[in-house]
PDB file with SEQRES, HELIX, SHEET and CRYST1 records, atoms N, CA, C and O in Angstrom:
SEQRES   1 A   75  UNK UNK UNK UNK UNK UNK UNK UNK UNK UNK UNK UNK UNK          
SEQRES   2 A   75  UNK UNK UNK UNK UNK UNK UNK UNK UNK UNK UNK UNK UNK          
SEQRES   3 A   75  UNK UNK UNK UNK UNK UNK UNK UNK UNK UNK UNK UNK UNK          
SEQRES   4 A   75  UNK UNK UNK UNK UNK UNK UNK UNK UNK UNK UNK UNK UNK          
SEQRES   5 A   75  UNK UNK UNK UNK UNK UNK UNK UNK UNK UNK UNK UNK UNK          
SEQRES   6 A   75  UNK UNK UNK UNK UNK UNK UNK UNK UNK UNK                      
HELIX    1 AA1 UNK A    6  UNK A   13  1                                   8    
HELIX    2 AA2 UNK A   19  UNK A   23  1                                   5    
HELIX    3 AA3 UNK A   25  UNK A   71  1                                  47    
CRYST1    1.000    1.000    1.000  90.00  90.00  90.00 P 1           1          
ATOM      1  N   UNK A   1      34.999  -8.326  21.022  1.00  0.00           N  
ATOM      2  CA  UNK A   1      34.370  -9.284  21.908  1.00  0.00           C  
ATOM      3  C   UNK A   1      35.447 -10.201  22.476  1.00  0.00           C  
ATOM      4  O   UNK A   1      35.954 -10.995  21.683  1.00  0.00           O  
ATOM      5  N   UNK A   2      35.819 -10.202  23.605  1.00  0.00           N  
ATOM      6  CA  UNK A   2      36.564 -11.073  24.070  1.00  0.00           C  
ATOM      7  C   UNK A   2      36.031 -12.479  24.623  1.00  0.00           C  
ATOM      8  O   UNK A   2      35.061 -12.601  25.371  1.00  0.00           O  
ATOM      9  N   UNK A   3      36.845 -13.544  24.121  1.00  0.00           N  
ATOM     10  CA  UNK A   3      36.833 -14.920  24.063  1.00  0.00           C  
ATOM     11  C   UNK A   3      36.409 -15.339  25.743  1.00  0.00           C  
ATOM     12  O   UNK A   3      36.632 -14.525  26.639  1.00  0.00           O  
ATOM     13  N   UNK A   4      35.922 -16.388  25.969  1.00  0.00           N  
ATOM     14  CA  UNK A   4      36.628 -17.323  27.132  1.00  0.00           C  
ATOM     15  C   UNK A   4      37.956 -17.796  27.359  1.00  0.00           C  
ATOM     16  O   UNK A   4      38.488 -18.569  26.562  1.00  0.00           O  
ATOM     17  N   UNK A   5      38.601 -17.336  28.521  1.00  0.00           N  
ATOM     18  CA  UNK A   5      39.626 -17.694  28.403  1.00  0.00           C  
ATOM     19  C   UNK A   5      40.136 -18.659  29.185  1.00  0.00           C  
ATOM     20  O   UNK A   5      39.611 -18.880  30.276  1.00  0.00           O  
ATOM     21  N   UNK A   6      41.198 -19.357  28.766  1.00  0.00           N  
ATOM     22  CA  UNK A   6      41.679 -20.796  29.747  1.00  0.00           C  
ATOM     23  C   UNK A   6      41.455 -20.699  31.249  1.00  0.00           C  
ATOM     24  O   UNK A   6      40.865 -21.528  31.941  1.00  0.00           O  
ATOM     25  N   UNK A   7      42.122 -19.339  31.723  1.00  0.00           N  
ATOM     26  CA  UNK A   7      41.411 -19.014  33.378  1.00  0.00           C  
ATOM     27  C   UNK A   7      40.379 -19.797  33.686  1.00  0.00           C  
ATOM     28  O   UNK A   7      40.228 -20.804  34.377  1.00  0.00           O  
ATOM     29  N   UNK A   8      39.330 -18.749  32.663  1.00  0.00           N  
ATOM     30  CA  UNK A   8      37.647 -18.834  33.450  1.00  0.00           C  
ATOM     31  C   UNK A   8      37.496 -20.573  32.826  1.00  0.00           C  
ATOM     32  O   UNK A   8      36.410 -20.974  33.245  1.00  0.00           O  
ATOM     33  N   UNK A   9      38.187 -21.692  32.003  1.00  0.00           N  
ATOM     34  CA  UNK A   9      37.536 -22.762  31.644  1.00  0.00           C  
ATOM     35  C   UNK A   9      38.375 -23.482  32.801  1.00  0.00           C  
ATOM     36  O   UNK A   9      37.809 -24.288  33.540  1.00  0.00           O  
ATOM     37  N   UNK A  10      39.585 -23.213  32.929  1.00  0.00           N  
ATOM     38  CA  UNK A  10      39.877 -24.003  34.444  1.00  0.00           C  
ATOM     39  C   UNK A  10      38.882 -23.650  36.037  1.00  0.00           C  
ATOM     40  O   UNK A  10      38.739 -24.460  36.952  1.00  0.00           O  
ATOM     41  N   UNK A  11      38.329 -22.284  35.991  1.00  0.00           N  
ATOM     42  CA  UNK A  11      37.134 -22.517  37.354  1.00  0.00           C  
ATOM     43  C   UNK A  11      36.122 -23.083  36.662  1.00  0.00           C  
ATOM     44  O   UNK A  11      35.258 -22.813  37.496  1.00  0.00           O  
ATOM     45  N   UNK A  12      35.585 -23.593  35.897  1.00  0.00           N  
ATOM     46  CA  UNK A  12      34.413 -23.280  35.377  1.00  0.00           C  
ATOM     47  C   UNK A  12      34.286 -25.403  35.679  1.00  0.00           C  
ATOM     48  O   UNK A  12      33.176 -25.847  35.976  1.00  0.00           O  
ATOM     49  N   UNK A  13      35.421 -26.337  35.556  1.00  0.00           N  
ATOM     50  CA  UNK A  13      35.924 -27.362  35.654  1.00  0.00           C  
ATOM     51  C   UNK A  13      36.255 -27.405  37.390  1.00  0.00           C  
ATOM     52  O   UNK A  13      35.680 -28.002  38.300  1.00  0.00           O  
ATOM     53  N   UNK A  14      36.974 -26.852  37.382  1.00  0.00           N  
ATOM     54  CA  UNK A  14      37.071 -27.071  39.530  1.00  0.00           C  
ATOM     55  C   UNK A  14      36.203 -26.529  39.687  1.00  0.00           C  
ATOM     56  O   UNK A  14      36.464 -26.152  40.830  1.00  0.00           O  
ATOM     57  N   UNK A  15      34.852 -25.930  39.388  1.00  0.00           N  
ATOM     58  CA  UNK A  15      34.232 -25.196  40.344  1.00  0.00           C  
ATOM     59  C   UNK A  15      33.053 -26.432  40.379  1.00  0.00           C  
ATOM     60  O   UNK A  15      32.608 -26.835  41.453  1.00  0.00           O  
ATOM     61  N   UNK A  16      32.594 -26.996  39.032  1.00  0.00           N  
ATOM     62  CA  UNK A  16      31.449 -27.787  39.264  1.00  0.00           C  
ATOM     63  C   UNK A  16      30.021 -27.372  38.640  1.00  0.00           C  
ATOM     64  O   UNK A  16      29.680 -27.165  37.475  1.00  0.00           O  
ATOM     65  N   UNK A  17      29.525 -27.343  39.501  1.00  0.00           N  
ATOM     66  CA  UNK A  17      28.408 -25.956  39.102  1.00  0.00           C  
ATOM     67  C   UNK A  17      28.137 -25.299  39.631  1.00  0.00           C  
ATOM     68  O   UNK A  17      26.978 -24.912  39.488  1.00  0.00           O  
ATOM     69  N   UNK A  18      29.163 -24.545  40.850  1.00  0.00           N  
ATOM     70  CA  UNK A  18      29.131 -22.888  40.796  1.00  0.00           C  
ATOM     71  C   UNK A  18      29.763 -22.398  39.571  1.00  0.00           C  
ATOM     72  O   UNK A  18      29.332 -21.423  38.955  1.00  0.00           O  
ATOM     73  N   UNK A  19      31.186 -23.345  39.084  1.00  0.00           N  
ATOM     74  CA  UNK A  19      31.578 -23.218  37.826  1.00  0.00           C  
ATOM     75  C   UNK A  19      30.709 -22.508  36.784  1.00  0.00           C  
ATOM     76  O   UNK A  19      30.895 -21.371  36.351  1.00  0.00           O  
ATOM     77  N   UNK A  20      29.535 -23.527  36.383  1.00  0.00           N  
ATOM     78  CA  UNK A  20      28.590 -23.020  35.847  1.00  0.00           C  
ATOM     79  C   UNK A  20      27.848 -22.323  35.834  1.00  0.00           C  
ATOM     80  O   UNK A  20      27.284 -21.853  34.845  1.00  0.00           O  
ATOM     81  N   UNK A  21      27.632 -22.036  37.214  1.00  0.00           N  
ATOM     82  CA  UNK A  21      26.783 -21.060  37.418  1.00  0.00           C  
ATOM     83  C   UNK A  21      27.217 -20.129  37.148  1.00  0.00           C  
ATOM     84  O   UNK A  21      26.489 -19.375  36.503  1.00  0.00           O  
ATOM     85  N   UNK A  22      28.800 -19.601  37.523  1.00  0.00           N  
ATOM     86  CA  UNK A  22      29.343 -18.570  37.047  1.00  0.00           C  
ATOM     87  C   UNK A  22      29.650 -18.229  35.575  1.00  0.00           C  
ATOM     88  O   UNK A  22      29.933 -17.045  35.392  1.00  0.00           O  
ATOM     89  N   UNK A  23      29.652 -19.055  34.449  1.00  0.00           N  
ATOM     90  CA  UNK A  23      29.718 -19.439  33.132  1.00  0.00           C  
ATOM     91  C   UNK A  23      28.728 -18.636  33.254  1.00  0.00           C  
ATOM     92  O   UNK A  23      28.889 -17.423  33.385  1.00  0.00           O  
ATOM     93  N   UNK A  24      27.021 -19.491  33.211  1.00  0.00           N  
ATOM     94  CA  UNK A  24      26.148 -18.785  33.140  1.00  0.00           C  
ATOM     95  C   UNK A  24      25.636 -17.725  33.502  1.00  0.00           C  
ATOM     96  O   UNK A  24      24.555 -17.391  33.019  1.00  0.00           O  
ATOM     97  N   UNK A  25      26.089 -17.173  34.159  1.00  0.00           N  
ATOM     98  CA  UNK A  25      25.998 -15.672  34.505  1.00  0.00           C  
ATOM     99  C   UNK A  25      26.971 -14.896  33.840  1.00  0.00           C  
ATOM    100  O   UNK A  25      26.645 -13.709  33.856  1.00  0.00           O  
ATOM    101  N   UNK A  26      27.945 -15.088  33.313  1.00  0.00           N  
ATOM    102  CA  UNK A  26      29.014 -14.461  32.713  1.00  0.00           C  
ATOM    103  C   UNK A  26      28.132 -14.189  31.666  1.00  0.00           C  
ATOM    104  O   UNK A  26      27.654 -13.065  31.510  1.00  0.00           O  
ATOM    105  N   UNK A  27      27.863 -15.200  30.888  1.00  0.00           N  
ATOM    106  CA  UNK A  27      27.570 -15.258  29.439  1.00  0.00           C  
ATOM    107  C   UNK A  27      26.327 -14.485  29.276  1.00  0.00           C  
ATOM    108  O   UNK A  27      26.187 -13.632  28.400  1.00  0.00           O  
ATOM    109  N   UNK A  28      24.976 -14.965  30.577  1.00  0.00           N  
ATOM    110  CA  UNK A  28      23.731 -14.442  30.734  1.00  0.00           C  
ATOM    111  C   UNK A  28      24.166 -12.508  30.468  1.00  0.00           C  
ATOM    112  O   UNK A  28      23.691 -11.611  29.771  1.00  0.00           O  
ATOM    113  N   UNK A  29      25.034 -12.591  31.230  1.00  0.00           N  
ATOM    114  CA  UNK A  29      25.955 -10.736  31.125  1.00  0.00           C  
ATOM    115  C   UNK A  29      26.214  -9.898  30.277  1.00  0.00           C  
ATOM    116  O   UNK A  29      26.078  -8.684  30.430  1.00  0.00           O  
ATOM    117  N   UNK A  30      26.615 -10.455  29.289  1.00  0.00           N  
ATOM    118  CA  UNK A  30      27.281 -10.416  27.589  1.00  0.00           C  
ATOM    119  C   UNK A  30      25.829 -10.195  26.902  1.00  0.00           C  
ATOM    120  O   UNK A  30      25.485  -9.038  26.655  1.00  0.00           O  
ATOM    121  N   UNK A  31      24.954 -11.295  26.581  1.00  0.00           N  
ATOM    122  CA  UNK A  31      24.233 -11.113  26.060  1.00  0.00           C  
ATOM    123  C   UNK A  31      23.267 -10.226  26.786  1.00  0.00           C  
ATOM    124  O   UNK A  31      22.930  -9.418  25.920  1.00  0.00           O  
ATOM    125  N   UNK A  32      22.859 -10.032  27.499  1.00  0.00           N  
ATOM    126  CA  UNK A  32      22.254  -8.631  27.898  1.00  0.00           C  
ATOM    127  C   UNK A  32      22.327  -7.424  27.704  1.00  0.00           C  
ATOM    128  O   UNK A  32      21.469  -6.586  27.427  1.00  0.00           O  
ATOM    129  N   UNK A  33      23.600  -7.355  27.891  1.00  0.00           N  
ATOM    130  CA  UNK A  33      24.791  -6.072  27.515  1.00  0.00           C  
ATOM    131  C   UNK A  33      24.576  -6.001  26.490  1.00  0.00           C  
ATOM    132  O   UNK A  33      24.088  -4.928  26.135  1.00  0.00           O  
ATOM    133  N   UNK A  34      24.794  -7.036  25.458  1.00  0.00           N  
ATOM    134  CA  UNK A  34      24.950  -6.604  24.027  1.00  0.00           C  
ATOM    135  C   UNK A  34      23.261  -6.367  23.326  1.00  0.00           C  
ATOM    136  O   UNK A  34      22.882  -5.743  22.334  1.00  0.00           O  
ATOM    137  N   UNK A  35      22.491  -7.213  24.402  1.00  0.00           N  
ATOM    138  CA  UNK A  35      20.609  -7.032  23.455  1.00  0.00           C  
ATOM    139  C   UNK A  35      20.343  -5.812  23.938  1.00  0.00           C  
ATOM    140  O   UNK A  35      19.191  -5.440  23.713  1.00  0.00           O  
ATOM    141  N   UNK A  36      21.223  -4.848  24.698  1.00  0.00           N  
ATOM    142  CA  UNK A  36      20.583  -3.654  25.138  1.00  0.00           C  
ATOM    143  C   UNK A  36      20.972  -2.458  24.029  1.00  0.00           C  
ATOM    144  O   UNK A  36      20.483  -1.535  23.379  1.00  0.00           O  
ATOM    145  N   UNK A  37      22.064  -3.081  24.269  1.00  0.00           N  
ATOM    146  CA  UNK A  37      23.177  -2.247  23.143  1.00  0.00           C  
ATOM    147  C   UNK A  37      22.523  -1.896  21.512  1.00  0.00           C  
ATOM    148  O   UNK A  37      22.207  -0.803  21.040  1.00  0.00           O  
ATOM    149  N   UNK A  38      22.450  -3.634  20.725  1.00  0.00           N  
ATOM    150  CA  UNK A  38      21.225  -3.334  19.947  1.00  0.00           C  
ATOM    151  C   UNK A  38      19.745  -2.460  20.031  1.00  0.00           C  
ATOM    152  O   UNK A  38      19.127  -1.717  19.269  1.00  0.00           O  
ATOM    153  N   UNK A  39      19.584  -2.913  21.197  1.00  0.00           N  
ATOM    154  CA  UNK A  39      18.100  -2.336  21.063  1.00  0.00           C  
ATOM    155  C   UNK A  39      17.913  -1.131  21.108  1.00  0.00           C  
ATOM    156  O   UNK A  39      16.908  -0.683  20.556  1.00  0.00           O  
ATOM    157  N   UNK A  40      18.927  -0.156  21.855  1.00  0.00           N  
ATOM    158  CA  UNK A  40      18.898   1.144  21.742  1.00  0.00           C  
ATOM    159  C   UNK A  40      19.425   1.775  20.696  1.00  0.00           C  
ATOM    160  O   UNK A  40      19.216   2.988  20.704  1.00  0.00           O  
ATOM    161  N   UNK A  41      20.112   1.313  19.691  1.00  0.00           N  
ATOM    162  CA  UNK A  41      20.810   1.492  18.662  1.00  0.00           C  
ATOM    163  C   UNK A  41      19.094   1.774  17.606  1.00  0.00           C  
ATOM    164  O   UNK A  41      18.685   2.756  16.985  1.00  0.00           O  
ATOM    165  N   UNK A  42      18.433   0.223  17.868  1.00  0.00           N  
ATOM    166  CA  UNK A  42      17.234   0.556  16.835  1.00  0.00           C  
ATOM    167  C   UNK A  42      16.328   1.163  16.945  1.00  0.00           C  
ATOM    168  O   UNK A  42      15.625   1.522  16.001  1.00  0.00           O  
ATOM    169  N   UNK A  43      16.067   1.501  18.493  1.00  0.00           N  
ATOM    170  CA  UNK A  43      15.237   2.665  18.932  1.00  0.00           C  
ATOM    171  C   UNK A  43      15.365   4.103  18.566  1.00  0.00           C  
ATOM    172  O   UNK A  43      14.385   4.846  18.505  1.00  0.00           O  
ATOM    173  N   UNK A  44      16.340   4.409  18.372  1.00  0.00           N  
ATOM    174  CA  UNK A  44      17.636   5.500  18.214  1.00  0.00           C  
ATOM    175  C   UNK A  44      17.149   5.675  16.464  1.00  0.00           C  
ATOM    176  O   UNK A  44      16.395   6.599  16.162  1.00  0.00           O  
ATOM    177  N   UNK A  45      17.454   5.094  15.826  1.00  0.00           N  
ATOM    178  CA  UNK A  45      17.375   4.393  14.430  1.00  0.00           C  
ATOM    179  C   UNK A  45      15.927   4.882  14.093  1.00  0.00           C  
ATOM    180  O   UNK A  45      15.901   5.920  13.432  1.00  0.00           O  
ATOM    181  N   UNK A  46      14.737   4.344  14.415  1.00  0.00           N  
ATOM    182  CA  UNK A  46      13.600   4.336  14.387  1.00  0.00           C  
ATOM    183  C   UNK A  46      13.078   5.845  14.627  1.00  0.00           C  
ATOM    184  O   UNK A  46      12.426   6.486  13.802  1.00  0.00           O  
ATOM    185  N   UNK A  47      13.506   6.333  15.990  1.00  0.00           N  
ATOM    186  CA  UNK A  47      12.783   7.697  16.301  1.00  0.00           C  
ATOM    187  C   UNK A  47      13.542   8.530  14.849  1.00  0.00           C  
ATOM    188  O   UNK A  47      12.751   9.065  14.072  1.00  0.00           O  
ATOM    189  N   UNK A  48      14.614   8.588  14.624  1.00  0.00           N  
ATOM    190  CA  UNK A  48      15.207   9.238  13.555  1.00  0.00           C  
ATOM    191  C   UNK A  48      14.439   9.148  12.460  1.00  0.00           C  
ATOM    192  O   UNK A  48      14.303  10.228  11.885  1.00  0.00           O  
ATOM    193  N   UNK A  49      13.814   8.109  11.905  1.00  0.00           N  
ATOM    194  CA  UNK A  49      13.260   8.020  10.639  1.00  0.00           C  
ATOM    195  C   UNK A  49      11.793   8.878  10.815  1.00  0.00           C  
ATOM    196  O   UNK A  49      11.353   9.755  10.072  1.00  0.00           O  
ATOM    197  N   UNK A  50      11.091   8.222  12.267  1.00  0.00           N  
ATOM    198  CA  UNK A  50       9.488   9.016  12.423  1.00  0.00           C  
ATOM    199  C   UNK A  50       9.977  10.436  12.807  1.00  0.00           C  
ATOM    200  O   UNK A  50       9.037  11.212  12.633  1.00  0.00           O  
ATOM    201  N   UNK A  51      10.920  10.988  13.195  1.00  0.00           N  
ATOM    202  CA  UNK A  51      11.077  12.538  13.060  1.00  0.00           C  
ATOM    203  C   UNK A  51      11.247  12.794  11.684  1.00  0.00           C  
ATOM    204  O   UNK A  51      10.297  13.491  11.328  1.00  0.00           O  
ATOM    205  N   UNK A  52      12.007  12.562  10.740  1.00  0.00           N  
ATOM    206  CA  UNK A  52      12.089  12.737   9.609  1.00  0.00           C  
ATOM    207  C   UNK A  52      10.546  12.916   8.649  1.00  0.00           C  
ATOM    208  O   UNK A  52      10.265  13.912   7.983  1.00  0.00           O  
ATOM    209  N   UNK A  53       9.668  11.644   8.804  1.00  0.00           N  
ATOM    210  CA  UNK A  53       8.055  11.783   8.447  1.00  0.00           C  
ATOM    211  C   UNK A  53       7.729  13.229   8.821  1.00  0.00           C  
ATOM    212  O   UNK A  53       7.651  14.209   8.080  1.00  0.00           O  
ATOM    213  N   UNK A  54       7.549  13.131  10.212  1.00  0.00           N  
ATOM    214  CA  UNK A  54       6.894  14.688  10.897  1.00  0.00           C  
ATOM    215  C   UNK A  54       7.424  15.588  10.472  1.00  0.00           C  
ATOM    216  O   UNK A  54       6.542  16.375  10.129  1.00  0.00           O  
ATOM    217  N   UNK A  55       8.554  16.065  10.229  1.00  0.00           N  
ATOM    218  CA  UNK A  55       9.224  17.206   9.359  1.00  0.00           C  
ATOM    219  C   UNK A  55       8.265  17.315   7.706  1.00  0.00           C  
ATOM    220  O   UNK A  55       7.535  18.111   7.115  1.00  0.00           O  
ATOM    221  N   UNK A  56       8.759  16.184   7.551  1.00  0.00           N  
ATOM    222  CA  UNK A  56       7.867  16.159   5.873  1.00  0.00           C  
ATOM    223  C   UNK A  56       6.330  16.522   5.954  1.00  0.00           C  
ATOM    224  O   UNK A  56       5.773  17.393   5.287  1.00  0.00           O  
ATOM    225  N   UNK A  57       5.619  15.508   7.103  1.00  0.00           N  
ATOM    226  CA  UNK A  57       4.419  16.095   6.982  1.00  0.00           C  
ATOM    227  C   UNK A  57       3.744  17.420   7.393  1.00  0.00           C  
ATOM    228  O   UNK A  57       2.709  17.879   6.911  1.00  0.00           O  
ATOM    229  N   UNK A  58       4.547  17.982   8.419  1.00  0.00           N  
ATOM    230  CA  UNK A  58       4.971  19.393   8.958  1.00  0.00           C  
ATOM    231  C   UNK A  58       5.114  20.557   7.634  1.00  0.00           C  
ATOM    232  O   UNK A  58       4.434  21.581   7.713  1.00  0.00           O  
ATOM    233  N   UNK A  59       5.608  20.441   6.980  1.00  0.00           N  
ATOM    234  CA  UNK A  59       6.212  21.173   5.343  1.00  0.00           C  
ATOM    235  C   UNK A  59       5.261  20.898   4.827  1.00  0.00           C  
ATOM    236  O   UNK A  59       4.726  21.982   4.596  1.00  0.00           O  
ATOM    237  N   UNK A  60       4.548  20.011   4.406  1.00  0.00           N  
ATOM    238  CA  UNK A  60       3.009  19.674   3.389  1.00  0.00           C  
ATOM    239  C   UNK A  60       1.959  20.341   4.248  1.00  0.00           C  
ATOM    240  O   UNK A  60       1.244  21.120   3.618  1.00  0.00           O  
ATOM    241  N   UNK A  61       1.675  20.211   5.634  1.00  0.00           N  
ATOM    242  CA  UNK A  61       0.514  20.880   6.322  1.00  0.00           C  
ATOM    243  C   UNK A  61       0.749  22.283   6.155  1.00  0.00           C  
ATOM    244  O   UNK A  61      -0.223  23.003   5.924  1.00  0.00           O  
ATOM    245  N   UNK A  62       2.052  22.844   6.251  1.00  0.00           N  
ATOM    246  CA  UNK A  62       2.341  24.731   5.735  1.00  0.00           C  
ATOM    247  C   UNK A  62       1.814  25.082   4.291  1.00  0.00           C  
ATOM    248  O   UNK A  62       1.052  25.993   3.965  1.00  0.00           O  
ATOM    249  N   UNK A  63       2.468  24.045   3.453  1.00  0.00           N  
ATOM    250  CA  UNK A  63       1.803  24.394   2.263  1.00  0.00           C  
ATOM    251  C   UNK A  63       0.548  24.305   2.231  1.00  0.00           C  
ATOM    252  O   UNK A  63       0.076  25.438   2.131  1.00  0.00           O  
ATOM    253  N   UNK A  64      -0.463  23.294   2.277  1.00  0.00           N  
ATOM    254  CA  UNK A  64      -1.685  23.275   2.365  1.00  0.00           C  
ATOM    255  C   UNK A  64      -2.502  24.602   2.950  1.00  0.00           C  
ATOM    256  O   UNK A  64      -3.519  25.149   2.524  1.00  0.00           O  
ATOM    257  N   UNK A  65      -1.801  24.851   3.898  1.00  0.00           N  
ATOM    258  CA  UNK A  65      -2.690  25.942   4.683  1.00  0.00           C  
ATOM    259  C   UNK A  65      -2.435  27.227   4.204  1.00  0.00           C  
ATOM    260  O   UNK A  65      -3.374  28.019   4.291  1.00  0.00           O  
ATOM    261  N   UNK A  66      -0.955  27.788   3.516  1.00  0.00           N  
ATOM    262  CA  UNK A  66      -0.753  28.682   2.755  1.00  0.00           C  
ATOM    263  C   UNK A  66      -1.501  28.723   1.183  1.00  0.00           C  
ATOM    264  O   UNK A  66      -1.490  29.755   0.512  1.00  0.00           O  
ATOM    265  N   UNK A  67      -2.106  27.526   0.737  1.00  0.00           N  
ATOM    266  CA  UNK A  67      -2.761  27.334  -0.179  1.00  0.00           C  
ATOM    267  C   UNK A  67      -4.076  27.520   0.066  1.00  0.00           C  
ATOM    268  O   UNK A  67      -4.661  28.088  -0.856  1.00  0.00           O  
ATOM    269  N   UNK A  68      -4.796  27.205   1.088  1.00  0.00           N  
ATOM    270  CA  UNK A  68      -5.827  27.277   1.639  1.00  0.00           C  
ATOM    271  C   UNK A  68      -6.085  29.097   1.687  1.00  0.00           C  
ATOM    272  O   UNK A  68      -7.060  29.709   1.252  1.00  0.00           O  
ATOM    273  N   UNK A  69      -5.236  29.481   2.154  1.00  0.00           N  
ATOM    274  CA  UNK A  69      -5.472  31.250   2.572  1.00  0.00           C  
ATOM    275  C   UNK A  69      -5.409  31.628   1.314  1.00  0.00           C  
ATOM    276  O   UNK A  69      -6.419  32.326   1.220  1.00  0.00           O  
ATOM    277  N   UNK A  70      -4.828  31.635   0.146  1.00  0.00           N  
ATOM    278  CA  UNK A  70      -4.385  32.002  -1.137  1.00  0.00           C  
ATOM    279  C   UNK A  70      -5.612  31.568  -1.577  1.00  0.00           C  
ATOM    280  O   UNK A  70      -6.074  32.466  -2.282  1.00  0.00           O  
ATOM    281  N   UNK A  71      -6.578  30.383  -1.495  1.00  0.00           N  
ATOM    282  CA  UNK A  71      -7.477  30.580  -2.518  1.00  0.00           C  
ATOM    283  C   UNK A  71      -8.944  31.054  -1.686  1.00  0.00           C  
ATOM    284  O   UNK A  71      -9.900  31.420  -2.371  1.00  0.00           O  
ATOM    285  N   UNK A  72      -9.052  31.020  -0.163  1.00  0.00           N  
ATOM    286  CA  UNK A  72      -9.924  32.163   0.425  1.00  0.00           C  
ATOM    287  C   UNK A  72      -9.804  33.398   0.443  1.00  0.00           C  
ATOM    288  O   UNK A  72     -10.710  34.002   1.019  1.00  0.00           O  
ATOM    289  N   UNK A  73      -8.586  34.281  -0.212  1.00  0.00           N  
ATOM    290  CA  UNK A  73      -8.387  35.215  -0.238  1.00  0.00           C  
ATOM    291  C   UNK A  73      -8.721  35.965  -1.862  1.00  0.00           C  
ATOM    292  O   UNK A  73      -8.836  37.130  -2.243  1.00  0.00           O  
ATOM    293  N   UNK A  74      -8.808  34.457  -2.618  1.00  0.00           N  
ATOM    294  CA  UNK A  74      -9.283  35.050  -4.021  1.00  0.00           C  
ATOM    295  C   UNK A  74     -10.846  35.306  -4.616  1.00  0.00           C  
ATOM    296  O   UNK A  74     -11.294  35.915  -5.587  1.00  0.00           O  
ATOM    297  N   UNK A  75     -11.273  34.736  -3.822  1.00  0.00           N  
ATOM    298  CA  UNK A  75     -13.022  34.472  -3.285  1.00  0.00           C  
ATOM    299  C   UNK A  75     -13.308  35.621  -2.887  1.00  0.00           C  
ATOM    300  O   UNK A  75     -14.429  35.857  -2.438  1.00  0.00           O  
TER     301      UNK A  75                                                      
END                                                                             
């Protein structure tokens, strides 16, 4: 993550509040960037775990139904 640097705090001082405005948009930038960054990370994260469920419950519905034929077939 790179800092603010003396540059951007000398416009940020002559500018006033375009200064700021530009601050605030810098920064507004960063954190966007980075809440996107997270958020797709936990989305990412999340679908991984509910595929993992569906696999499992996928494997229990085979058995069941191979159990199911095995004991209509002993009938």
């Amino acid at each position: 993550m790179q800092m603010i640097t003396l540059d951007l705090i000398q416009v940020i001082v002559q500018g006033g509040a375009v200064g700021l405005l530009l601050a605030f948009g810098y920064l507004g930038y960063r954190f966007a960037n980075r809440l996107l960054t997270v958020g797709a990370a936990l989305i990412t994260n999340h679908l991984s775990h509910l595929e993992t469920a569906l696999l499992s419950v996928e494997k229990a519905l085979v058995r069941l139904d191979e159990t199911v034929d095995r004991l209509a077939r002993k009938k």
